[in-house]
N, C-alpha and C positions, 0 to 999 in steps of 0.2 A: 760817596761815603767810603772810606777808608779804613781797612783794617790797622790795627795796632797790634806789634809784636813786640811789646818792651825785653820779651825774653825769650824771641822767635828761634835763636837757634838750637837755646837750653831745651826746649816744648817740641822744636821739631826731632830732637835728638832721642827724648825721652818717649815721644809717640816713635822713633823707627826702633827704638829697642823692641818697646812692650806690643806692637800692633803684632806682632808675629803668632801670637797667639791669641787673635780677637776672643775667642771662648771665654778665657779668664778673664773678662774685665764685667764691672759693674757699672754703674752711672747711677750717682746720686743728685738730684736735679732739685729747684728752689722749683715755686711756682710764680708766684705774682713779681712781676718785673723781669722774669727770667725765660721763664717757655712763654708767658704773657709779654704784650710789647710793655716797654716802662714811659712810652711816648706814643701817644698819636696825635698826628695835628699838628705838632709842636707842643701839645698839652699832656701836662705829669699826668699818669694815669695813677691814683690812689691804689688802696688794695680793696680785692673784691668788697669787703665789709666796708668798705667807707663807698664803694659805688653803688652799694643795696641800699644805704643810708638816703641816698640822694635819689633813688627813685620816687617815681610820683606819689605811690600808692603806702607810701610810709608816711606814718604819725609825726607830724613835726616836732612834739615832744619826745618820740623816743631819737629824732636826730641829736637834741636837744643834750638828751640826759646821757651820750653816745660820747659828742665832743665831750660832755664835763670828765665825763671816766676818763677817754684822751689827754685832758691838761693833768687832771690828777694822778693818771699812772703814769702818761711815758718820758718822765722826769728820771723816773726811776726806774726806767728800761734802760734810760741814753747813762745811769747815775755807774761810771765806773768804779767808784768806790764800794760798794757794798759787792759781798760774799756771792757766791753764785745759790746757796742757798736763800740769803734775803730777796735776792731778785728772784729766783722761781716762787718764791711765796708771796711777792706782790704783782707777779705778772699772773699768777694761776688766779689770787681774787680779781685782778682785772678781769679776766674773761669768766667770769662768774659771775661779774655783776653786771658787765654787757650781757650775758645768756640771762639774766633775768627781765635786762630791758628788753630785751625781743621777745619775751615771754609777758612783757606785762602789757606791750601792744600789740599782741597778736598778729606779731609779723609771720607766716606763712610760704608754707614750702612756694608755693608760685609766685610772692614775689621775691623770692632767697634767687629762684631758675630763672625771674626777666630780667635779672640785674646782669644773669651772663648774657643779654642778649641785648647789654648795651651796646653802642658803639666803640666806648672805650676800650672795650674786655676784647682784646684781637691777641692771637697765638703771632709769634714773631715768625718770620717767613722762613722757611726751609724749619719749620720745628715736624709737619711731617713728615720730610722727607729725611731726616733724624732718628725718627721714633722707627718709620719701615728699615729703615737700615738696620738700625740696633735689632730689631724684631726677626730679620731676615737672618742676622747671625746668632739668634739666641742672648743677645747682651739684655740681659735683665736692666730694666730700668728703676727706681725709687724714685717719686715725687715726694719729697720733701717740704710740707707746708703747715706754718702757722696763721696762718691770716684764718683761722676763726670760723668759716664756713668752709673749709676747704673742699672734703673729698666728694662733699654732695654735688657742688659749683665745679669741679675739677673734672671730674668724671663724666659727667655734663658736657662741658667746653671739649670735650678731648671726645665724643662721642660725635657730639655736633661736628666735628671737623675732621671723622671718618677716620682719626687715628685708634688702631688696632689694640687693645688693652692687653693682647697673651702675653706682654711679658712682660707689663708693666704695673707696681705694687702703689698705691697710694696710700704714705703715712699723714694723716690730716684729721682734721675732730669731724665727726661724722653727727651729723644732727639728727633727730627721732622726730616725728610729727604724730599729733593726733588724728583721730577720725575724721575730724574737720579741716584736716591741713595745715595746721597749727602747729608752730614751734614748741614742742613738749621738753625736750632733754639732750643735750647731749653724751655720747658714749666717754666714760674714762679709758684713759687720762688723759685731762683734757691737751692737748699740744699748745704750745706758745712759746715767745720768741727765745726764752730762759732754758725750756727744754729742748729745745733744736738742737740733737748733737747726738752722737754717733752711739752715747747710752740708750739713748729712748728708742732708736732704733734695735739695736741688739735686744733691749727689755721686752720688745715689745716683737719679735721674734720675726725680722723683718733681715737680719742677719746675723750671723755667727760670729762672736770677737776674734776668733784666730781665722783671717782673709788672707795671709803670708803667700799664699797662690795667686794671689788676685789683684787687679789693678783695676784701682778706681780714677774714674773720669768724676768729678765734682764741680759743678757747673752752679754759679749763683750770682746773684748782683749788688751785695754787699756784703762788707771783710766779717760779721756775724755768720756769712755761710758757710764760710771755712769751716767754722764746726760740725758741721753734718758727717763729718767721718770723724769727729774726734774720738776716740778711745776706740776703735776698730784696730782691728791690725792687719793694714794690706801692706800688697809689694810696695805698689807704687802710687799715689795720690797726682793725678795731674790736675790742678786747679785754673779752669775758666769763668773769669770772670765777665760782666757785662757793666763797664762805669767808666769813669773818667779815667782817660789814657794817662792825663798829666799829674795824676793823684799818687803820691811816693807809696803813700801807704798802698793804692792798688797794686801798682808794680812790683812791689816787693815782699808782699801774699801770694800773689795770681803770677802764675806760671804763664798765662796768656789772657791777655787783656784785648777786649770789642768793644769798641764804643757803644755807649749806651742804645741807639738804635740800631743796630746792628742784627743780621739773620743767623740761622744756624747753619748755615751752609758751607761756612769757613770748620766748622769744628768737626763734619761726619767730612769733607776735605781733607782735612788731617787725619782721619781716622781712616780714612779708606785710602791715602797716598802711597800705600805701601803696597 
């Protein structure tokens, strides 16, 4: 497996400026396909919500009623024409009307937690030995996720696998259950793919808009992640991507480009070469 450095000298150049000050940096991170592998087997790994769909213990009909909202909304997720306003107000009734189909089958917090203990759901290799890095220099991390169950599922998966939370912040929709373990509510505002971007972090007091000290590491596996710092103001943005090496548009977003199976081993590498 081979690294890719479509702009290895520009990425190495701008990691020996900024590493001299590891303190000042942030890291704003995707979750599913990104700290999760996007491949196992050779097999696409969905996002967590589409692999809690597919466990046993789910209602065929709320699978059922899951895909319909799927053809119906993400027409109009992929639909580059419409305002950013149109799209956050039919991606917000998407996951409103998903949150009702897990509430009208009585999907529950324990199977929401065996969906992370599928097979599919694996952290990509050297993502802890990433996180103790960052952890060991104070570099605050941001997970960054809209996949719908996130921070319950995230928190979870990153506990399970012994990696250390002090200094890691999860922005993700946080689910309520009732006394029977029952899907009740989720916490506003809800996150989804429309609000992924460096306002709803700022709004949501996760960081400060003036960052001019600060360099962010922003790490995702599709060109939509680049958002996650949008309307921030840091020094510097180094953008790692995880996808196709020969994709024009990845190479010319992403500052540094890994193939899609690819470990985090190459990026705390870079960050510690100095």
């Amino acid at each position: 497996m081979g690294v890719r450095f479509p702009l290895g000298a520009q990425m190495h150049h701008n990691m020996s400026n900024n590493i001299k000050n590891k303190h000042s940096k942030i890291v704003i991170t995707d979750f599913d396909g990104t700290l999760s592998e996007k491949l196992v087997n050779g097999q696409k790994v969905p996002g967590l919500i589409s692999v809690l769909m597919s466990e046993p213990g789910i209602d065929k009909n709320c699978l059922v009623e899951y895909e319909e909202l799927f053809n119906k909304y993400h027409p109009y997720e992929q639909d580059i024409n419409l305002t950013l306003d149109q799209k956050q107000g039919f991606m917000l009734k998407w996951w409103v009307e998903v949150y009702s189909v897990l509430k009208k089958y009585k999907v529950t917090e324990k199977m929401i937690m065996a969906s992370c203990d599928s097979p599919l759901v694996q952290l990509r290799s050297g993502v802890k030995q990433f996180f103790d890095y960052c952890n060991n220099l104070c570099i605050p991390i941001i997970i960054f996720s809209a996949n719908g169950i996130g921070y319950n599922t995230i928190e979870y998966i990153l506990k399970k696998n012994d990696i250390s939370l002090t200094n890691v912040r999860i922005c993700a929709n946080i689910l309520h259950f009732d006394a029977n373990g029952q899907y009740a509510s989720t916490k506003l505002p809800i996150i989804h793919s429309a609000n992924k971007i460096g306002e709803t972090l700022i709004k949501n007091d996760f960081v400060a808009p003036d960052q001019d000290q600060t360099d962010c590491v922003l790490i995702g596996d599709n060109i939509d992640d680049l958002k996650m710092s949008e309307g921030i103001n840091f020094n510097n943005v180094i953008r790692v991507g995880f996808g196709d090496h020969a994709s024009v548009e990845f190479t010319q977003n992403f500052d540094y480009v890994l193939p899609i199976d690819a470990g985090f081993e190459e990026i705390t590498g870079k960050l510690n070469s100095q």
